[in-house]
ROKEKOL-706212 format. One record per atom (N, C-alpha, C, O): residue number from 1; residue in three letters; atom name; x, y, z. Coordinates in nm, 4 decimals, always signed. Atoms other than C-alpha are relative to their C-alpha. Example, Ala and Ser with C-alpha at 12.3 -4.5 7.8 and 13.67 -1.06 7.14 Angstrom:
<nodes>
num / residuo / atomo / xx / yy / zz
1 / Ala / N / +0.0890 / -0.1190 / +0.0000
1 / Ala / CA / +1.2300 / -0.4500 / +0.7800
1 / Ala / C / +0.0900 / +0.1200 / +0.0000
1 / Ala / O / +0.1936 / +0.1181 / +0.0665
2 / Ser / N / -0.0820 / -0.1190 / -0.0060
2 / Ser / CA / +1.3670 / -0.1060 / +0.7140
2 / Ser / C / -0.0770 / +0.1090 / +0.0730
2 / Ser / O / -0.0261 / +0.2198 / +0.0899
</nodes>
This chain:
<nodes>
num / residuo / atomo / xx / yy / zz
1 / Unk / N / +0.0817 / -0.1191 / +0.0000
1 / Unk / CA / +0.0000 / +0.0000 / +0.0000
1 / Unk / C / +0.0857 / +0.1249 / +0.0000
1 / Unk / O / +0.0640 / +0.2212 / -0.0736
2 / Unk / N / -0.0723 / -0.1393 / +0.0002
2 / Unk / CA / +0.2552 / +0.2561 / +0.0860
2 / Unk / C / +0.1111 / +0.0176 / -0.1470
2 / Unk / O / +0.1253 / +0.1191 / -0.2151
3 / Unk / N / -0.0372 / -0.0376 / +0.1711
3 / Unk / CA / +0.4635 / +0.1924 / -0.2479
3 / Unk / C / -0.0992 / +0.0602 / -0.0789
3 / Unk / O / -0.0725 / +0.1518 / -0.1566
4 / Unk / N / +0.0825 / -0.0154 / +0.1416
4 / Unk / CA / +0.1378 / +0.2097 / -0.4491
4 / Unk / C / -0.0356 / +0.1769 / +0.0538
4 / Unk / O / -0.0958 / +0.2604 / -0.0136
5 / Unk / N / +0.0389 / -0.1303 / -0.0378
5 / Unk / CA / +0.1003 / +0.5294 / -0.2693
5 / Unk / C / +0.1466 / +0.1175 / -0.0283
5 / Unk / O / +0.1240 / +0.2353 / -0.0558
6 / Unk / N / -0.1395 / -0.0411 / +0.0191
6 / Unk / CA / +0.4842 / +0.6516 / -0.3086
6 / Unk / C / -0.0205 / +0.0171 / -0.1744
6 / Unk / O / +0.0244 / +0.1202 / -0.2246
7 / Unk / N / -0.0210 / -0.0016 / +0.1401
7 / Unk / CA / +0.4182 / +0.5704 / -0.7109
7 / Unk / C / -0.1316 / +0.0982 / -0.0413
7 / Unk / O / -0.1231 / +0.1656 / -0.1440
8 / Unk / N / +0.0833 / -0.0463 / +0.0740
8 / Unk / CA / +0.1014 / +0.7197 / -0.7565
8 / Unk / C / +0.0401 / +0.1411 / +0.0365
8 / Unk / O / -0.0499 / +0.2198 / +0.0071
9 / Unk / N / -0.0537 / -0.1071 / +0.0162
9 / Unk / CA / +0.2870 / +1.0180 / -0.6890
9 / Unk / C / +0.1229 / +0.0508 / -0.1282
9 / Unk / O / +0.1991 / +0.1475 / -0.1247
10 / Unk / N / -0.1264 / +0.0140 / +0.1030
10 / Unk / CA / +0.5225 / +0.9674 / -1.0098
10 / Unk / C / +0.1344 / +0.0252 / +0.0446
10 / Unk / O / +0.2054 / +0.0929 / -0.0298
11 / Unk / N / -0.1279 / -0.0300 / -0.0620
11 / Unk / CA / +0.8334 / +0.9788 / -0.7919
11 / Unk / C / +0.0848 / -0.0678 / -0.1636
11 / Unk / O / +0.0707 / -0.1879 / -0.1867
12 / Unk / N / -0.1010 / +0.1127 / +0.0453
12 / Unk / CA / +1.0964 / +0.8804 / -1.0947
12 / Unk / C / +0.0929 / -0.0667 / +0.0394
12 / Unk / O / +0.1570 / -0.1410 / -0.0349
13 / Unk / N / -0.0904 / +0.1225 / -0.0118
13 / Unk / CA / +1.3068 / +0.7093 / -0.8968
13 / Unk / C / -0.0339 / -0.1439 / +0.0488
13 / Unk / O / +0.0376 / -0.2423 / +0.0681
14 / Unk / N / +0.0658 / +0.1555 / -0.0347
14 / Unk / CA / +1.0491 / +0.4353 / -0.7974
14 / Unk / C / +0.0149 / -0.1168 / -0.0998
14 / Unk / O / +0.0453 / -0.2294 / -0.0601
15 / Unk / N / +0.0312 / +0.0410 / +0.1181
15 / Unk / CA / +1.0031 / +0.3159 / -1.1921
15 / Unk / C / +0.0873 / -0.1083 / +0.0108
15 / Unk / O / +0.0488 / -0.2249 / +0.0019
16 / Unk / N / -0.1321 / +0.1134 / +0.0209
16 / Unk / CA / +1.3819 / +0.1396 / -1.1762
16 / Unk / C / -0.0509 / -0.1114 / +0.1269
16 / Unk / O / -0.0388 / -0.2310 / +0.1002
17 / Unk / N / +0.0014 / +0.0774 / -0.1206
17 / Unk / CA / +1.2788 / -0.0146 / -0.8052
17 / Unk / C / -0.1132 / -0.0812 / -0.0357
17 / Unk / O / -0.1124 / -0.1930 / +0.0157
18 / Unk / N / +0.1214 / +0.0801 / +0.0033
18 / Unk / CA / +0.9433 / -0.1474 / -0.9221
18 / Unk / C / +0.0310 / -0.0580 / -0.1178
18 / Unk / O / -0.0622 / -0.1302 / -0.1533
19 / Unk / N / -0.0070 / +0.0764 / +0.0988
19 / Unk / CA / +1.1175 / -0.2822 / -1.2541
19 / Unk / C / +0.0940 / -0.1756 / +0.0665
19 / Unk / O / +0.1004 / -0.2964 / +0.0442
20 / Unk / N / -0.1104 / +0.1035 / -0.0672
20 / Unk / CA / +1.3765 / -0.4502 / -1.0292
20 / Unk / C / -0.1283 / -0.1038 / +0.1131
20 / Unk / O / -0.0957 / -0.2208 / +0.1333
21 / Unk / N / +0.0690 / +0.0495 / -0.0461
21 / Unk / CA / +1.0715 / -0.5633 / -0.8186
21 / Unk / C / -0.1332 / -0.1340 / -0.0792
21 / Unk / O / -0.2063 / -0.2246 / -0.0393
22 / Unk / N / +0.0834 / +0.0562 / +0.0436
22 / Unk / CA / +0.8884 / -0.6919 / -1.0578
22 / Unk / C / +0.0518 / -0.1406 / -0.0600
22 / Unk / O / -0.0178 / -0.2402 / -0.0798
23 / Unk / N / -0.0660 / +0.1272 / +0.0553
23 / Unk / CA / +1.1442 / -0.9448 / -1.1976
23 / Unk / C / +0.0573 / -0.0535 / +0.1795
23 / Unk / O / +0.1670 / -0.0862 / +0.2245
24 / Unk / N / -0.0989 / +0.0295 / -0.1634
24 / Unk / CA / +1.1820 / -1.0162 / -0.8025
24 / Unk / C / +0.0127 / -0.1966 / +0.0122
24 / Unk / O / +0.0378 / -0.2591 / +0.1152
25 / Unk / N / -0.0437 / +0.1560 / -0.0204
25 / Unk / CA / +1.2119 / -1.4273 / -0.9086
25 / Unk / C / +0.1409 / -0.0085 / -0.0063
25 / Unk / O / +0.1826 / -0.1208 / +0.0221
26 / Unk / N / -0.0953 / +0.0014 / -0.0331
26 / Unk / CA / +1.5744 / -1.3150 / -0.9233
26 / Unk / C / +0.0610 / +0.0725 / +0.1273
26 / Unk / O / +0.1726 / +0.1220 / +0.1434
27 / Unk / N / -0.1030 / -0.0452 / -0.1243
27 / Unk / CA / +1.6136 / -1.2084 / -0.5741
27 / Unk / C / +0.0318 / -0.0856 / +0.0896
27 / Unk / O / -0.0463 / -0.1659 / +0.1406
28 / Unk / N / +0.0774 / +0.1273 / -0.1074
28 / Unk / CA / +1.7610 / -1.4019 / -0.3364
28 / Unk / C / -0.0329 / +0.0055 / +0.1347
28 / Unk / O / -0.0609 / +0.1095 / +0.1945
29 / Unk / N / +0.0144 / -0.0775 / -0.1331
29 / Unk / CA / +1.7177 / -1.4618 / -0.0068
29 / Unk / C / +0.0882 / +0.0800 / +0.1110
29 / Unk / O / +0.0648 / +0.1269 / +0.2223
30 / Unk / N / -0.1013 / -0.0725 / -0.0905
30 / Unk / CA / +2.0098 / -1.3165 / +0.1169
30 / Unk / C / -0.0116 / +0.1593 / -0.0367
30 / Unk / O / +0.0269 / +0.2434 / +0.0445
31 / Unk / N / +0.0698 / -0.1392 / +0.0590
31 / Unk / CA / +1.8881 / -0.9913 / -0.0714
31 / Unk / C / -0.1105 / +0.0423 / +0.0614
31 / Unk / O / -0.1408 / +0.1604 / +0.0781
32 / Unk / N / +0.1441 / -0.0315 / -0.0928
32 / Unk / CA / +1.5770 / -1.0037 / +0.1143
32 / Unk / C / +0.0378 / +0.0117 / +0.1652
32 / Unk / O / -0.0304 / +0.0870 / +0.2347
33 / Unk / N / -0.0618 / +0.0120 / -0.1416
33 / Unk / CA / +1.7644 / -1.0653 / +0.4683
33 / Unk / C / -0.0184 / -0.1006 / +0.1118
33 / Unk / O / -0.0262 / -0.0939 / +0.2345
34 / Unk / N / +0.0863 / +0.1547 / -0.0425
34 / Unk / CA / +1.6551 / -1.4352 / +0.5135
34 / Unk / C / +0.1710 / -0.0874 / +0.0142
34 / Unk / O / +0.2332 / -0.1016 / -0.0911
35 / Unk / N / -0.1067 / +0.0903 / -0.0224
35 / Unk / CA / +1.9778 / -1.6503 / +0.6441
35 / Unk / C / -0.0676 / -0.1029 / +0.0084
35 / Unk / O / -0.1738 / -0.1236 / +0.0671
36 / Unk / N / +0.0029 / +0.1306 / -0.0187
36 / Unk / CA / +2.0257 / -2.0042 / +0.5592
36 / Unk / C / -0.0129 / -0.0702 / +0.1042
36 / Unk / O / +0.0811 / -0.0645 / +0.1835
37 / Unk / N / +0.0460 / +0.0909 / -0.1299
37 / Unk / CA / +1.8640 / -2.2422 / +0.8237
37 / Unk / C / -0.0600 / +0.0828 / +0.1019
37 / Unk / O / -0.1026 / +0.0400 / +0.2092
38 / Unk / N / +0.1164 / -0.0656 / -0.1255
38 / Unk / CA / +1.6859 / -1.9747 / +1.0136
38 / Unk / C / -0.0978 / +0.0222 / -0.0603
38 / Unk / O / -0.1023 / +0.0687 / -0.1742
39 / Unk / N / +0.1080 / -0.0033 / +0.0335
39 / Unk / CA / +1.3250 / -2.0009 / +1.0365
39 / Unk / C / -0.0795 / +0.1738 / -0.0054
39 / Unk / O / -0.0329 / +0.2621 / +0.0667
40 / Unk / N / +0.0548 / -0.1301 / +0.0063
40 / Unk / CA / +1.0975 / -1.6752 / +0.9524
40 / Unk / C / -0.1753 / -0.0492 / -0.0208
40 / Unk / O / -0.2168 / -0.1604 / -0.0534
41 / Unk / N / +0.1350 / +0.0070 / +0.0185
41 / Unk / CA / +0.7172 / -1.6218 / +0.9406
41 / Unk / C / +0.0153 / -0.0038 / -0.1106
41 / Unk / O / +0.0157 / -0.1211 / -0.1480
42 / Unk / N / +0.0031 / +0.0042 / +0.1040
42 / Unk / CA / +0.7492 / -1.5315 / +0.6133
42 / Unk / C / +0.0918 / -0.0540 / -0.1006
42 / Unk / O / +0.2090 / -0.0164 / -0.0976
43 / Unk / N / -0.1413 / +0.0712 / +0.0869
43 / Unk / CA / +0.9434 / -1.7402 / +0.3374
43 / Unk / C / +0.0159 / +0.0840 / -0.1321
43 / Unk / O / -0.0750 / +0.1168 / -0.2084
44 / Unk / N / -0.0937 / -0.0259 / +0.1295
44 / Unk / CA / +1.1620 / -1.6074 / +0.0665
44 / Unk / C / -0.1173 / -0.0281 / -0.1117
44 / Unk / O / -0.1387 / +0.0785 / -0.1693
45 / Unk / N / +0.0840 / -0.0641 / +0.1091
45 / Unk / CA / +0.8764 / -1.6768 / -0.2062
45 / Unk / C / -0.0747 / +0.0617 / +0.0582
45 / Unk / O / -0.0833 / +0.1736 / +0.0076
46 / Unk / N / +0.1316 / -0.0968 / -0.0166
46 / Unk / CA / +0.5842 / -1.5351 / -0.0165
46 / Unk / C / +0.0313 / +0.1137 / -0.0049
46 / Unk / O / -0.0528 / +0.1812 / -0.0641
47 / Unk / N / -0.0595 / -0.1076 / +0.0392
47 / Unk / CA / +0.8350 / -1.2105 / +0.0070
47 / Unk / C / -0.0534 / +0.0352 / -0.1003
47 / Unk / O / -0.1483 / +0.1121 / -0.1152
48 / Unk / N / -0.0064 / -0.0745 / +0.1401
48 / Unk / CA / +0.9022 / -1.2073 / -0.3735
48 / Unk / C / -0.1365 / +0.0537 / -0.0301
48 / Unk / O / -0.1684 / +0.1675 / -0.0644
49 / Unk / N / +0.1017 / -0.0244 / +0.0991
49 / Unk / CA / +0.5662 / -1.2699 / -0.4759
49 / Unk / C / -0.0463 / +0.1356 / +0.0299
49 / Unk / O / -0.0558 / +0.2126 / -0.0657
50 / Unk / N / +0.0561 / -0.0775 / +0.0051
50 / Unk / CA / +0.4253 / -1.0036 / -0.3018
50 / Unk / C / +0.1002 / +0.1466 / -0.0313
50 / Unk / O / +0.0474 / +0.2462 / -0.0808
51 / Unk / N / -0.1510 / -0.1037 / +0.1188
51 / Unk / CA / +0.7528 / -0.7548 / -0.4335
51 / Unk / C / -0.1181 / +0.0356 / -0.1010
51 / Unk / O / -0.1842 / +0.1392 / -0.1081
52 / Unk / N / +0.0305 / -0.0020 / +0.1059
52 / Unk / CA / +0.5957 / -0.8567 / -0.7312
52 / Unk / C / -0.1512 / +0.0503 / -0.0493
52 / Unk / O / -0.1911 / +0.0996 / -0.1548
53 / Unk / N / +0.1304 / -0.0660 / +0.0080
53 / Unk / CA / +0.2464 / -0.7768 / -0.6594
53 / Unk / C / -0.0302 / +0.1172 / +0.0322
53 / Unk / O / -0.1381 / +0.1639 / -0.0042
54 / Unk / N / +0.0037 / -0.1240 / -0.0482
54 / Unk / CA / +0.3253 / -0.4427 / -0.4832
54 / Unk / C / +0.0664 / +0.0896 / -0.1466
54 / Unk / O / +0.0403 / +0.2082 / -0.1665
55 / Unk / N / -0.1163 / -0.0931 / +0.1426
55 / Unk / CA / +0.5859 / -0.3343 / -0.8541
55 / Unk / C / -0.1611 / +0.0066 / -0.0512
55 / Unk / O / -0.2206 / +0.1144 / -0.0521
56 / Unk / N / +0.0808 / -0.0230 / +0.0961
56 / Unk / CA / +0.2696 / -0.4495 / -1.0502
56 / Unk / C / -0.1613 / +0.1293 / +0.0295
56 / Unk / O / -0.2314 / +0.1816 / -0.0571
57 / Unk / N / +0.0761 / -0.1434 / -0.0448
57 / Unk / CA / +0.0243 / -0.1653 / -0.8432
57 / Unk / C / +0.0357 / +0.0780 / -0.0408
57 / Unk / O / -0.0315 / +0.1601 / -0.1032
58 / Unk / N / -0.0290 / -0.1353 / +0.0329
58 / Unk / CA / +0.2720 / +0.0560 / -0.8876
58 / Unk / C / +0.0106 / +0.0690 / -0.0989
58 / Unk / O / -0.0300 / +0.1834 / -0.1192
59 / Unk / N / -0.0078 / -0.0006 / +0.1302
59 / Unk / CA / +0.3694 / +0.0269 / -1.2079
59 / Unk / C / -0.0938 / +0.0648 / -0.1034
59 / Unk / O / -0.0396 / +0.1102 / -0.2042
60 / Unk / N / +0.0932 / -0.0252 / +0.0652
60 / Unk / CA / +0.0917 / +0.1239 / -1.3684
60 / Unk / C / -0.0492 / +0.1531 / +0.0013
60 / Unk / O / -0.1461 / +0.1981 / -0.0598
61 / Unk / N / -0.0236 / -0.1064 / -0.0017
61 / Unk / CA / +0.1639 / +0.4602 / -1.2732
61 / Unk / C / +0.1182 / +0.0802 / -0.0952
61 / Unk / O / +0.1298 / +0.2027 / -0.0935
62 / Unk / N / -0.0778 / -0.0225 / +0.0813
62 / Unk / CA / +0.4336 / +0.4846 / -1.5216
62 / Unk / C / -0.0206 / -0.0807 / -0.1502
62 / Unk / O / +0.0616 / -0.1596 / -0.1968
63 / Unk / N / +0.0414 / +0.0185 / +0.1314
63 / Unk / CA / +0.2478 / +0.4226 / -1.8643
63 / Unk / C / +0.0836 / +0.0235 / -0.0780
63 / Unk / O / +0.1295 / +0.1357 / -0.0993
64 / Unk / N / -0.0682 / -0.0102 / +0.0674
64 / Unk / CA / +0.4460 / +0.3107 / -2.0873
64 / Unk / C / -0.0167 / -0.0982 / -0.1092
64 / Unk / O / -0.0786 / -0.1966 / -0.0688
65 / Unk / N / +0.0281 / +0.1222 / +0.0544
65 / Unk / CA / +0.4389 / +0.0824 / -2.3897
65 / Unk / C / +0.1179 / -0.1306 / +0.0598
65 / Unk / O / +0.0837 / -0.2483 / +0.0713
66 / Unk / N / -0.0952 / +0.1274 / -0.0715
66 / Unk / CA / +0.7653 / -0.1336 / -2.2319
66 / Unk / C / -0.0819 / -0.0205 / +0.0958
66 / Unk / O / -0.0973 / -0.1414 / +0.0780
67 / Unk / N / +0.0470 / +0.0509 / -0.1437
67 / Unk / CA / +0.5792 / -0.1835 / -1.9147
67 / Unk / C / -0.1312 / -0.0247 / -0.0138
67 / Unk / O / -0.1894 / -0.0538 / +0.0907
68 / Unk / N / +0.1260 / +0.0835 / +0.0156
68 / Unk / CA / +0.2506 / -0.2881 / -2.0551
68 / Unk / C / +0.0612 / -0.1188 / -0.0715
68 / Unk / O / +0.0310 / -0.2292 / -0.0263
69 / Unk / N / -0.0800 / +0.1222 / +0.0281
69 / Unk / CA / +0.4645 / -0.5244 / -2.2483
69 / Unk / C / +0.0650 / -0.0881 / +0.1043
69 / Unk / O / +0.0338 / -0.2066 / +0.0931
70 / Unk / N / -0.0632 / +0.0294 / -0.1562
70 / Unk / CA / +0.6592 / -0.6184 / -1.9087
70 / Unk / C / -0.0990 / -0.0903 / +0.0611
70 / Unk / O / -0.0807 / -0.2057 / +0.0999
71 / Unk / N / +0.1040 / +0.0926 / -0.1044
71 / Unk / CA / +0.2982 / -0.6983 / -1.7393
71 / Unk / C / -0.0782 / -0.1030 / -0.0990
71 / Unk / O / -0.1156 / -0.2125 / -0.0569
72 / Unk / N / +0.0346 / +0.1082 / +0.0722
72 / Unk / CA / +0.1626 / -0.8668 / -2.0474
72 / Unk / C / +0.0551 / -0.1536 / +0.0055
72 / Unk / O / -0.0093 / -0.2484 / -0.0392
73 / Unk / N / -0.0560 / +0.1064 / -0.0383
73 / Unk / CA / +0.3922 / -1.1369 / -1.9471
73 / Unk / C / -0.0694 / -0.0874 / +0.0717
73 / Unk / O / -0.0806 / -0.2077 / +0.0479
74 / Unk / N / +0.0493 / +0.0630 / -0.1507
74 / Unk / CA / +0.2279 / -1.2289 / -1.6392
74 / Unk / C / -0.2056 / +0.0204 / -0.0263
74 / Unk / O / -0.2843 / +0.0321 / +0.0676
75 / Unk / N / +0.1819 / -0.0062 / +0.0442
75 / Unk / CA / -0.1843 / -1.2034 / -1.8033
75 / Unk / C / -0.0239 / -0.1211 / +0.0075
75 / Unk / O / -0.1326 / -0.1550 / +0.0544
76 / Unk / N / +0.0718 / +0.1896 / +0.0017
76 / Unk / CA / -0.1956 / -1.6033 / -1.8368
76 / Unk / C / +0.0968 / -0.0517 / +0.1088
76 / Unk / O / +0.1369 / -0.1665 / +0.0903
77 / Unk / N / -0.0811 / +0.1067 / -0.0744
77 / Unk / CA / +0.0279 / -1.6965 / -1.5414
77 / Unk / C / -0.0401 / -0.0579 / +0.0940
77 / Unk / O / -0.1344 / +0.0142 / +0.1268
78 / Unk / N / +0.0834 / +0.1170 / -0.0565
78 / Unk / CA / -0.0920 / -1.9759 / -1.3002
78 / Unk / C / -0.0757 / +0.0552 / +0.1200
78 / Unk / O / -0.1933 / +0.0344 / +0.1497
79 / Unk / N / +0.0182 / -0.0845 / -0.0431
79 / Unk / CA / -0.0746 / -1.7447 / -1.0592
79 / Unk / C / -0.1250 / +0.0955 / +0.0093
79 / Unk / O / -0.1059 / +0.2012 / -0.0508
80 / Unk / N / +0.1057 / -0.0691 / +0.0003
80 / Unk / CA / -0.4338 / -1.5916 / -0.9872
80 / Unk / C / -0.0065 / +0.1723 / +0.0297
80 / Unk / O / -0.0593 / +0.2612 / -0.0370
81 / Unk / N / +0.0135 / -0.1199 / -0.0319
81 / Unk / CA / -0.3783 / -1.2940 / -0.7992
81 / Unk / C / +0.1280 / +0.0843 / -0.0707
81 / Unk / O / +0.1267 / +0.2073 / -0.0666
82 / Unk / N / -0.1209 / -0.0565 / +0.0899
82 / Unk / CA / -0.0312 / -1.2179 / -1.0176
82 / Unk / C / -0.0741 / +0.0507 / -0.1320
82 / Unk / O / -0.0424 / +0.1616 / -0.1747
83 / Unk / N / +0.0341 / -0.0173 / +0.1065
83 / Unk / CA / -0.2600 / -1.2429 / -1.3394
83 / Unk / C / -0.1252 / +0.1296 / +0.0178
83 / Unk / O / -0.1508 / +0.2141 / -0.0680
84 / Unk / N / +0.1217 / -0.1028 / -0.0419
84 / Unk / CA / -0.5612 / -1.0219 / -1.1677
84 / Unk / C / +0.0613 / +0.1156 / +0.0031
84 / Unk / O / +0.0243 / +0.2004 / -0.0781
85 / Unk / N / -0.0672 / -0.1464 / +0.0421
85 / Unk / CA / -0.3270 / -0.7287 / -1.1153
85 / Unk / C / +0.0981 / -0.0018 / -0.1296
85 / Unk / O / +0.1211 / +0.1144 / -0.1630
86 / Unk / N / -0.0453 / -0.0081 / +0.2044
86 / Unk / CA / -0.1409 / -0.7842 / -1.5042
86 / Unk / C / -0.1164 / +0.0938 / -0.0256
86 / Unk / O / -0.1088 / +0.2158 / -0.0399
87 / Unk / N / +0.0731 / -0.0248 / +0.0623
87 / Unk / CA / -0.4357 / -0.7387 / -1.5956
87 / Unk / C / -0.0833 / +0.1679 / +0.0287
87 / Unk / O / -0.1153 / +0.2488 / -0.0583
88 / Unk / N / +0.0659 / -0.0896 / -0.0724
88 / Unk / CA / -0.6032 / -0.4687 / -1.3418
88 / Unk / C / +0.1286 / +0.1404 / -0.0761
88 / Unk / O / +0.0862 / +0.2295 / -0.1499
89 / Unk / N / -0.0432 / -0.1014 / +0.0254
89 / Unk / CA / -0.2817 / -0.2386 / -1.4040
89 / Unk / C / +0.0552 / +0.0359 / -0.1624
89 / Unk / O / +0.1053 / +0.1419 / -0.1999
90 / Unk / N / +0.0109 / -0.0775 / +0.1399
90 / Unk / CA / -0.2674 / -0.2659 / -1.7992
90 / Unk / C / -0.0983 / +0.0475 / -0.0315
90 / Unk / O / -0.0873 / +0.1269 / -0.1249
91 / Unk / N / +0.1180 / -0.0654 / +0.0351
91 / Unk / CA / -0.6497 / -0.1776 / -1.7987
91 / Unk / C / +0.0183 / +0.1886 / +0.0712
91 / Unk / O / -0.0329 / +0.2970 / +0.0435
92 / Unk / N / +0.0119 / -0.1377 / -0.0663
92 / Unk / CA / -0.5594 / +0.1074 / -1.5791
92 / Unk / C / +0.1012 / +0.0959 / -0.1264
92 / Unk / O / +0.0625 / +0.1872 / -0.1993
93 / Unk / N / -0.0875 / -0.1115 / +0.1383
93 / Unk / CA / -0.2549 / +0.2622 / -1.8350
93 / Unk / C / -0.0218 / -0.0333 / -0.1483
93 / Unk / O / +0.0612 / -0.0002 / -0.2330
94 / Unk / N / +0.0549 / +0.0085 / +0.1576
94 / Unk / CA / -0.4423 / +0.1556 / -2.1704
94 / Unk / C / -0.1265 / +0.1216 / +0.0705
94 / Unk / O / -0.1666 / +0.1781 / -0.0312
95 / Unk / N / +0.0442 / -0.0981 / -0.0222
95 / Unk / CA / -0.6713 / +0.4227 / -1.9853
95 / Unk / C / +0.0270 / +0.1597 / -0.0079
95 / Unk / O / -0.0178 / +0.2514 / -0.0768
96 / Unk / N / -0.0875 / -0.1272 / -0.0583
96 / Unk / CA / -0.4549 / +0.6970 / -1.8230
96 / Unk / C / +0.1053 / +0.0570 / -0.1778
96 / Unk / O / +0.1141 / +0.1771 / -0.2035
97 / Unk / N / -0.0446 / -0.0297 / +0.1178
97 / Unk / CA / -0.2450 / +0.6841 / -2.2074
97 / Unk / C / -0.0217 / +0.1450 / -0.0050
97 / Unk / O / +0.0101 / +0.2087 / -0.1054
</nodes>
């Protein structure tokens, strides 16, 4: 919530953080601050995914044709709530255009 609120202010220096967020299946967990063999509430994917679900809110504040291309990726992925916002934030910048 507070990213999508940080972006819907067009900060440009979010755009690079929510591109880097959005490909967050390359982070690992030592990037996130998860050490090997210690337990956490939250695990290393549930992190990314939601990275990935907080870039794709934001994102959509920076209409662009690369970054409707970017989320077009993720429109058929198995992923329900990944494909619901694809979809939610290219309807929003095939709007805002």
């Amino acid at each position: 919530m507070a990213m999508e609120k940080l972006c819907s202010a067009r900060i440009p220096e979010m755009e690079p953080l929510l591109l880097r967020y959005l490909n967050s299946d390359d982070i690992t967990d030592a990037e996130l601050g998860i050490k090997e063999g210690a337990e956490y509430y939250f695990s290393g994917r549930f992190i990314r995914k939601n990275l990935k679900l907080s870039a794709m809110a934001g994102i959509k504040y920076y209409s662009s044709a690369k970054n409707i291309e970017l989320l077009k990726k993720y429109e058929n992925d198995e992923d329900i709530f990944i494909r619901d916002r694809a979809r939610k934030s290219i309807a929003y910048m095939s709007i805002k255009k």
